[in-house]
N, C-alpha and C positions, 0 to 999 in steps of 0.2 A: 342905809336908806331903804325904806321897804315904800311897798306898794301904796300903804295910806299916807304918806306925806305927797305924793302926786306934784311934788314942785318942779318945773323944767329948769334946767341948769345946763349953760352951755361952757363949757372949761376945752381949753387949747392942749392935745394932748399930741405929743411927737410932732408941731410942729402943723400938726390939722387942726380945727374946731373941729369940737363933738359934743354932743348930747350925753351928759351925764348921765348914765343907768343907776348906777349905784358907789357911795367910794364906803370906803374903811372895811371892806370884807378881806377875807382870807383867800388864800390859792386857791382851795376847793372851790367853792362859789364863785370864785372867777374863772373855772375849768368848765362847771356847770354851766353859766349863764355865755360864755365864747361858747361852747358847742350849741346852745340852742338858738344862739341870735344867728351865728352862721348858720345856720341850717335854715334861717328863716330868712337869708340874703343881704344880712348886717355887716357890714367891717369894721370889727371889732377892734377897740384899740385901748391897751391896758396901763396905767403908770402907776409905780411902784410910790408909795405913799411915803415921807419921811418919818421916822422913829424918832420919839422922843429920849430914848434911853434903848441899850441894846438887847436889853431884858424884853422890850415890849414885842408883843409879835408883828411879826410884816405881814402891814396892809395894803392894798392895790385901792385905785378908782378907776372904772371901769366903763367905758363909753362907746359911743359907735358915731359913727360919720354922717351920718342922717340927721340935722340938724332941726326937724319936725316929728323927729321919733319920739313918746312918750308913752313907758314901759305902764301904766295905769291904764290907758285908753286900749293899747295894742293886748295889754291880757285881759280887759272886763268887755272886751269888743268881740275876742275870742279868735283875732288873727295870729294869733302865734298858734303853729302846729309842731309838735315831735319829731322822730324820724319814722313814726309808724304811721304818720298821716291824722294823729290827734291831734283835739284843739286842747292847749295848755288852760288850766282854771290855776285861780290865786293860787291855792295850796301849794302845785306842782310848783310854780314859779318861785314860791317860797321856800321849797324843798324839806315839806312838810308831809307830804305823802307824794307814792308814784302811780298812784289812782287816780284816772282824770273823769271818774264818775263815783259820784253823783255830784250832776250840777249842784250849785248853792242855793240854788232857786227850787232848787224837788226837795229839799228839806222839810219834811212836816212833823207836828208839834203830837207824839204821843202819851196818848193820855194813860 
């Protein structure tokens, strides 16, 4: 689930509701995205995805308890910050670069 689908989804996880952030990623991405929502005041809460076959790799979905939390608004809004006091852009959140400048918007078109 990335950033341009923007669907809210609410799924029962351990027993809580949560706002679904993201499912079918990997451990990495879900190590990524726990430290940054906790840093940002989230209680994170992860469920281990079922395997279709034991070849396939293990997926997580991955949510937080905030049940108005929606991960499109909160990074194009520019309320999530780092632990260095920066604001997250798509990219970072995507984990596409670890450069949180140049905004998307200072982009201009060389001729």
């Amino acid at each position: 689930m990335s950033l341009l689908k923007g669907k809210h989804t609410i799924k029962e996880i351990d027993g809580v509701r949560c706002t679904v952030v993201e499912k079918k990623i990997e451990q990495e991405r879900v190590n990524f995205l726990t430290f940054l929502l906790e840093l940002n005041g989230f209680e994170v809460k992860v469920l281990e995805e079922k395997r279709k076959t034991e070849e396939d790799p293990q997926t997580y979905l991955l949510g937080v308890t905030d049940l108005v939390f929606n991960p499109v608004i909160w990074v194009y809004e520019r309320k999530l910050k780092t632990k260095d006091g920066k604001k997250v852009t798509a990219d970072y959140w995507n984990q596409k670069t670890k450069n949180l400048e140049p905004n998307y918007w200072d982009f201009k078109k060389k001729y």
